[in-house]
N, C-alpha and C positions, 0 to 999 in steps of 0.2 A: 407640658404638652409640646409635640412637635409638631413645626409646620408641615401642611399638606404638603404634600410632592407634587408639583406641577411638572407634566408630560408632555412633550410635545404628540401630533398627533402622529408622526412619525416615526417616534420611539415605540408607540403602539404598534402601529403596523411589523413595525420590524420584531416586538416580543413576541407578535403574536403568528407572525408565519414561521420564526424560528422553534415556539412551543407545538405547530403542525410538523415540520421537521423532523423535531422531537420524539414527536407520536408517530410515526410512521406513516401519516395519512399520505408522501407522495412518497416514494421509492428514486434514488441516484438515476438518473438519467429521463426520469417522467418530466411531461411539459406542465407545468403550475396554470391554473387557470389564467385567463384573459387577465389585462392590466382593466376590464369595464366588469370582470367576473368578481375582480378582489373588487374592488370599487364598491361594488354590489353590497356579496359579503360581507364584508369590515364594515360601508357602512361609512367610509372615510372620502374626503375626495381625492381623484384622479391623483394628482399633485403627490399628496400624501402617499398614494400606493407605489409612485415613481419613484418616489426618493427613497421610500423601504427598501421596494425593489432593487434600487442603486445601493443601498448600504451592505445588502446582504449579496451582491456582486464583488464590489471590492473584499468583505470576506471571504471568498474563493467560495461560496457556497449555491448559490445563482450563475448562470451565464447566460445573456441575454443575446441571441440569434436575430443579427436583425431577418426580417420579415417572417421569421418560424415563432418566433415568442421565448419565453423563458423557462429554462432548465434547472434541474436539480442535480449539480455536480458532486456535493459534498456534505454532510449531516454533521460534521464534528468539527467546527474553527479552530479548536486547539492542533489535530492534525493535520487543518489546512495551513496553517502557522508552520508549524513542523518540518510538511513537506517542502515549505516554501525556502524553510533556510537549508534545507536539505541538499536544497537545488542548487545554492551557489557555495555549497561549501566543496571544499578540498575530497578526492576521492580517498584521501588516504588517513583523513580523519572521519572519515564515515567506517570505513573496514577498521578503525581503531574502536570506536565505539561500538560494531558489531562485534565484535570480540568478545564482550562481555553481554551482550544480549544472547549470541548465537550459543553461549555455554549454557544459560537458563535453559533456553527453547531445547538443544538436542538432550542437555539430562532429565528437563521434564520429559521430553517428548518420549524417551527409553522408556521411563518411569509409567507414563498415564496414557500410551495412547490406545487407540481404538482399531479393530479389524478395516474398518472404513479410513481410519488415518493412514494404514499400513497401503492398500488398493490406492490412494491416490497419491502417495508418494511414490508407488512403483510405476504408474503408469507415468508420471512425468518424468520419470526419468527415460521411461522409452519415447516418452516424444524426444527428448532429450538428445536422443542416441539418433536418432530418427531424424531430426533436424542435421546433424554431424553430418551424417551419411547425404545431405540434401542437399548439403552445403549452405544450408538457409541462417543467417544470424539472428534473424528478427525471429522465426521460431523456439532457435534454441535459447532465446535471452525470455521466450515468453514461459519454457517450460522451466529453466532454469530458477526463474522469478517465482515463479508457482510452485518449485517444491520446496525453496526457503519459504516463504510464506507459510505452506503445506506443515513441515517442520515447527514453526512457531505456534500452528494451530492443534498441533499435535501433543502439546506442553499442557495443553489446559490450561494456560495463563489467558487470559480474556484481556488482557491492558497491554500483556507483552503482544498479542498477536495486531491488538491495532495502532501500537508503535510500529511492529515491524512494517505495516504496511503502509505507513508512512513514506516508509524507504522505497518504495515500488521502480520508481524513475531510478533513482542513482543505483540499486541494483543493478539497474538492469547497463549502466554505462560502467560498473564496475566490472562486470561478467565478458562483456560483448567483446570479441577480438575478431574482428572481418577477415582479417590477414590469414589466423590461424585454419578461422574456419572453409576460407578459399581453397584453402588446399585439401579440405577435408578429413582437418585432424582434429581432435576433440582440446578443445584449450584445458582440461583436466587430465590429463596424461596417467597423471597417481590413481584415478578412479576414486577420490577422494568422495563424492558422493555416492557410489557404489558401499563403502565402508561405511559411512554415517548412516545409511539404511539399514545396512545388515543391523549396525551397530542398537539401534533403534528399534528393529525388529526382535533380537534377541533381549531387550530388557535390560542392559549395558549400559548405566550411564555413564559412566566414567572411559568406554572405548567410543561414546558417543560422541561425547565431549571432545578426544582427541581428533574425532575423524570431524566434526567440527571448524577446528582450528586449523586443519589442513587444509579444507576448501578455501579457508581464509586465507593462506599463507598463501598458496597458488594462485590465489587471486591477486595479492601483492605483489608480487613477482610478475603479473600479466602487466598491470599496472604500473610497475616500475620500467618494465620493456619498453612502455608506449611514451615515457615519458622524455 
């Protein structure tokens, strides 16, 4: 026989808002009930819902406002993990590693995707265009963000698309060139994501795949300028 498992009553707390989590009972950005509502709830005292609460904060999954109460920023620790080393790594070993991600996404994406994957990959690319002409960088790094993303959900890989979005933040500092955009030039010159759509639209993986590695490479090159 094996000894009973002794728990703290903290460790409760925190299995058991993580298995709400789980279940979908709050939604990314909903406030979690009161710190006297879990109290209630759970059944545990104050103390115990504090130090949950603190555990699943430094997870990146909680954040706690002082005088607003606590949020739900994050459902999955392993990609909060992810993003985190994401953040301090090197930009140029992140575009190494998309490399081989971005080739799954655009040959699945040829291969499986849907009339609805086609409409929201085309519309970000007009905000896209649209931000250029605005001069706006924070626009164009949002749509730019959103049609890789768009792309990797367009694969049918359900693991690759919430890796890729993982990357959300350093995408968006690997894309962004202020300088280029000041003057209102498009920092993709080739229309390299103009080609990946078509590429994508027409059922082509393999001219997918190239147009792909271009956005990639012109990214390298932006990246390399700034350096």
């Amino acid at each position: 026989m094996r000894q009973v498992e002794r728990r703290s009553l903290v460790d409760v707390v925190v299995d058991e808002l993580k298995r709400e989590i789980a279940e979908g009972t709050w939604s990314v950005g909903d406030r979690l009930p009161s710190e006297a509502e879990l109290t209630s709830i759970l059944g545990v005292s104050r103390a115990s819902v504090r130090e949950g609460v603190r555990s699943l904060v430094q997870l990146g999954l909680l954040e706690t406002r002082q005088g607003d109460g606590t949020y739900l920023i994050a459902t999955d620790p392993t990609q909060v993990a992810l993003r985190r080393a994401l953040q301090v790594a090197d930009v140029r070993d992140v575009i190494e590693v998309r490399r081989a991600l971005d080739i799954i996404a655009a040959r699945g994406a040829a291969t499986r995707h849907t009339e609805s994957d086609l409409a929201l990959l085309a519309e970000q690319l007009r905000l896209r265009k649209a931000a250029v002409a605005a001069r706006d960088a924070e626009a164009f790094a949002d749509a730019d963000v959103a049609f890789h993303l768009g792309v990797a959900a367009a694969s049918g890989n359900c693991l690759l698309s919430d890796i890729y979005a993982s990357f959300d933040a350093t995408l968006r500092e690997s894309i962004i060139d202020a300088s280029v955009l000041a003057e209102g030039k498009d920092p993709d010159p080739e229309e390299e994501h103009e080609h990946l759509y078509r590429a994508i639209a027409s059922g082509d993986p393999q001219t997918a795949q190239a147009a792909a590695l271009g956005v990639l490479e012109q990214q390298a090159r932006l990246v390399a300028k700034r350096s």
